[in-house]
N, C-alpha and C positions, 0 to 999 in steps of 0.2 A: 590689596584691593581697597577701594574706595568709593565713596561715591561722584557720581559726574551732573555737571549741570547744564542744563543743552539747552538753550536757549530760555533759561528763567524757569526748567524745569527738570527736579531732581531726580534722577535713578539711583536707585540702591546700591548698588556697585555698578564697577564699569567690565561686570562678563555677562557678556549681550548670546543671545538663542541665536544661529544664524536662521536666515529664510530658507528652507528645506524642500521646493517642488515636490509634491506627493506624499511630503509630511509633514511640514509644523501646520496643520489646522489646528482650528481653537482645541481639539484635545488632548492633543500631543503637546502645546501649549502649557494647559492647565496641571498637567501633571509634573512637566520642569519645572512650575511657579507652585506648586504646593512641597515638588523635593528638594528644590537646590536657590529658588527666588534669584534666578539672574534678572538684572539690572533691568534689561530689556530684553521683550521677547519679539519675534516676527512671523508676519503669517508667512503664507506662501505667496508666490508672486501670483502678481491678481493681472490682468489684461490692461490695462487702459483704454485702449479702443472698445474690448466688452461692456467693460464698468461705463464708461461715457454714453453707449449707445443704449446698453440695459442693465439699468443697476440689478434687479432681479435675479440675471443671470449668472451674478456672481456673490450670490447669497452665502453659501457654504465658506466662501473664502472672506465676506466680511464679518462670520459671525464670530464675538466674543461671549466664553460663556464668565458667569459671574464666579467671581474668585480668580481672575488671571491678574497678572501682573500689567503693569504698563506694555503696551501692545505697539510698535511698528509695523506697519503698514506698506508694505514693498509692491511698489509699480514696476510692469513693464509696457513698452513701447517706443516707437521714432517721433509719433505726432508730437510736437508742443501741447498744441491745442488740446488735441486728446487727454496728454498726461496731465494740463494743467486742471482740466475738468476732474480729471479723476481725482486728484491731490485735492480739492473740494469736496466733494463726494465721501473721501477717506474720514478728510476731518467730522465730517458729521454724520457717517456713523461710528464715532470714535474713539480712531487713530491717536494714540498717544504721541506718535514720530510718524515722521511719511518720509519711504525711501525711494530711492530710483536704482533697477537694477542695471546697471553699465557690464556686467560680470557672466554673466550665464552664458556657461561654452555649448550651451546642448543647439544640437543644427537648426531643430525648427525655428529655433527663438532668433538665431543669428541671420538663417535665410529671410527672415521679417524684419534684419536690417537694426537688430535691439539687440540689450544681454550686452555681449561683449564684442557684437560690432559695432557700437554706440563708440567705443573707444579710438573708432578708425575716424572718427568724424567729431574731434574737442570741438566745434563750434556749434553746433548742433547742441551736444551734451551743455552748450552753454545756455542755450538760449529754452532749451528744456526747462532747466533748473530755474532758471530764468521767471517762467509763467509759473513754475509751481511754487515757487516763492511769492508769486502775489497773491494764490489760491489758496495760502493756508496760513497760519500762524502757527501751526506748530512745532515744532523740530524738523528739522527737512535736512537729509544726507542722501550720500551715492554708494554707492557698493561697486568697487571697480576690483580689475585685477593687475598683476602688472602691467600687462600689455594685451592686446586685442589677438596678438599671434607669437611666434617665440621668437620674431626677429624685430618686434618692436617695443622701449620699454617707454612709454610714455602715460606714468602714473602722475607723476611728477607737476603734467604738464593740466591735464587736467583734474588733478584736484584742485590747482591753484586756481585753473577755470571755475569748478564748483563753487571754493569758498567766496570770487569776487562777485558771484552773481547772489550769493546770500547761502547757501548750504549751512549746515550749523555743525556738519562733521563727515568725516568719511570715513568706509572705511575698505580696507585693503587687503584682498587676498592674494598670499605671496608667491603666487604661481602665472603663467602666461596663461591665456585663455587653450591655448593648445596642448598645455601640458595637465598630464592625468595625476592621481592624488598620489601615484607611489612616487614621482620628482618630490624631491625636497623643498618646504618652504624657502622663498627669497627673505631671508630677514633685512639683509640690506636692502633692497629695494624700498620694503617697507618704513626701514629708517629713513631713507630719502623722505620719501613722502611726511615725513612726520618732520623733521628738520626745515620743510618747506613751509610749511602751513602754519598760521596762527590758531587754527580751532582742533579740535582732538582729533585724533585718527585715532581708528578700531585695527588691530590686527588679527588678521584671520589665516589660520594655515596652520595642522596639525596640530591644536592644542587640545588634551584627551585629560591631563591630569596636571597636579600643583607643580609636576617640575615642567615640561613641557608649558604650560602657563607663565611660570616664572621665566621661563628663557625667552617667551615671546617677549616681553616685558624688559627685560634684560638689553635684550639684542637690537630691540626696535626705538626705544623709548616710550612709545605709543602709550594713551593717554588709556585704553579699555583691550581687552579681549574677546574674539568671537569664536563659539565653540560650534562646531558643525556636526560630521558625521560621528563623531565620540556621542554625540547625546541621543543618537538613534538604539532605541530600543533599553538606555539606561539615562532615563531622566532625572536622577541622582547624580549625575556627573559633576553639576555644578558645585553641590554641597562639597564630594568631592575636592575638587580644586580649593574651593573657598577654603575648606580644614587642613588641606595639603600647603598651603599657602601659610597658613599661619603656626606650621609646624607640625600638627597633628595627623595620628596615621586616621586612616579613614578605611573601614574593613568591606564595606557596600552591604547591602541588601541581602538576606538569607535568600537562596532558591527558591521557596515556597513563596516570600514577601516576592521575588522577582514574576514568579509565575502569575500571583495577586494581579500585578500591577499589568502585565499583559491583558489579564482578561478588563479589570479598570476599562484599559484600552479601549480594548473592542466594544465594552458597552455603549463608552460614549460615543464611538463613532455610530453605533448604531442611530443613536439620538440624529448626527448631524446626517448620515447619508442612508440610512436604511441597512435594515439587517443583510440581506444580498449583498449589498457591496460592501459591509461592512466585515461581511467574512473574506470577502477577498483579497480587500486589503490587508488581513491581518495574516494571510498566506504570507506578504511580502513581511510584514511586522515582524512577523516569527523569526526570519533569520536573525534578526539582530537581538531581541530578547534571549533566544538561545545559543549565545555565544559561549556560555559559560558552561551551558549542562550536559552530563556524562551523555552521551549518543545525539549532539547537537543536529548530527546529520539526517538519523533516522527519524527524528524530531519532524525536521524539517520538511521531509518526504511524505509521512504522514500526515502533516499539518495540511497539506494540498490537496486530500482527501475529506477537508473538514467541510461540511456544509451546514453546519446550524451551532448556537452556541451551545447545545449538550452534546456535540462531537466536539468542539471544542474544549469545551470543559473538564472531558473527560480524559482527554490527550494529556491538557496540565494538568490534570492531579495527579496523570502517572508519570508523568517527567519532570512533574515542579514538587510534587508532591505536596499540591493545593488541596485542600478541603472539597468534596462535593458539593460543599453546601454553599462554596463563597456566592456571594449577594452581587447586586453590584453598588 
């Protein structure tokens, strides 16, 4: 590990938070930058067209709370115009890095012609990047994947687009947009794209801990690391990796400190979206916090029964064996 310099601007290492739809907001954020300080963190993908037409409405998704890390800033949309507005906008309420998402398999985002059917149109994805590099000064990458479908692989083609319109990095997730996360990462693909390019590529695809980390690395060349659904529900992950990395076993978080940090969770999101929706989200939360503890399932059934944070509360101290009294 080490640190990376993107365009005249230092990160602390180069294992970056990936952008998580329906979870890295600022406090799921703030908790991987207080346990593990990857490099760079990302929100969630923000609209472009929303953000251009009403910055308002996408409040939630540009708030950063104090104590995060360096923060990227992940667009989606087809407009130029739109994205390059937004890539303005980003910068100043600020975006530490402004990304473009080329990547995102999920249907709605793809029948809107973005995500990862951006990838079926390199000239487009060029002239995108294009205006969002006049919009901003700050770090400016894409986030693509191998290919847009499992019979095309054309990474290759445009990153090279990205880096000549000004991009300051990309980075690369080693799967087709059609393929789901039990396929195996492409690590070759990935080294293509890294072989091609003069500025860093990120590799993204199964890396969960310091040996899977190290073989991204290994296998790819790749200049940084991106850790995705490993840091769901265990935002220690990074620490992880970092101590695995450098040889050290790394034991994680006692159950009680895990359960802690759930509720953490929930508190903050209370702050950003209101208690109501703040418990419901944490319905989804729950499974992956309780990966580890004896009756995860019954856990989890009951957690959907939870409507306030002293039925919350009350669940984790009998399955985390948290304290009643914890605060937030």
């Amino acid at each position: 590990m080490r640190p990376l310099i993107l365009r005249g601007f230092t990160v602390r290492n180069n294992l970056f938070q990936a952008p998580l739809a329906g979870y890295s907001c600022a406090p799921f954020r703030l908790l991987a930058w207080r346990l593990g300080k990857p490099g760079l963190l990302f929100t969630e993908m923000i609209s472009a067209n929303a953000l251009a037409q009403n910055v308002a409405s996408q409040e939630k998704y540009l708030l950063k709370l104090p104590g995060e890390g360096a923060v990227a800033f992940q667009l989606w949309g087809r407009e130029p115009n739109a994205l390059g507005q937004a890539a303005r906008i980003a910068e100043e309420r600020g975006a530490d890095a402004v990304d473009l998402n080329c990547g995102c398999p999920v249907r709605k985002v793809r029948a809107a012609g973005a995500g990862s059917r951006l990838m079926e149109e390199p000239e487009r994805i060029g002239r995108i990047v294009k205006i969002m590099r006049q919009n901003t000064t700050r770090p400016l990458s894409i986030k693509i994947r191998v290919g847009p479908n499992n019979s095309i692989c054309n990474a290759v083609e445009i990153a090279r687009i990205a880096e000549a319109e000004g991009a300051d990095f990309v980075t690369v997730h080693g799967r087709h947009a059609g393929e789901a996360y039990g396929t195996p990462c492409r690590y070759g693909e990935i080294a293509k794209v890294v072989q091609a390019l003069g500025i860093p590529v990120i590799g993204n695809g199964d890396v969960r801990d310091g040996a899977t980390a190290r073989r991204m690395f290994m296998e790819t060349g790749c200049a940084g690391a991106m850790v995705g659904r490993a840091c769901m529900g265990a935002p220690w992950v990074f620490a992880r990796i970092e101590e695995e990395l450098t040889g050290k076993a790394f034991d994680g978080p006692p159950l009680e400190e895990v359960g802690s940090l759930f509720l953490q969770h929930h508190d903050l999101l209370v702050d950003l979206i209101g208690a109501d929706k703040a418990i419901r989200q944490c319905r989804k939360l729950g499974s992956f916090y309780s990966r580890s503890i004896p009756g995860a399932r019954e856990f989890r059934n009951r957690l959907n029964f939870c409507n306030s944070r002293d039925d919350l509360l009350a669940l984790v101290h009998e399955c985390f064996g948290v304290g009643k009294g914890s605060a937030r």
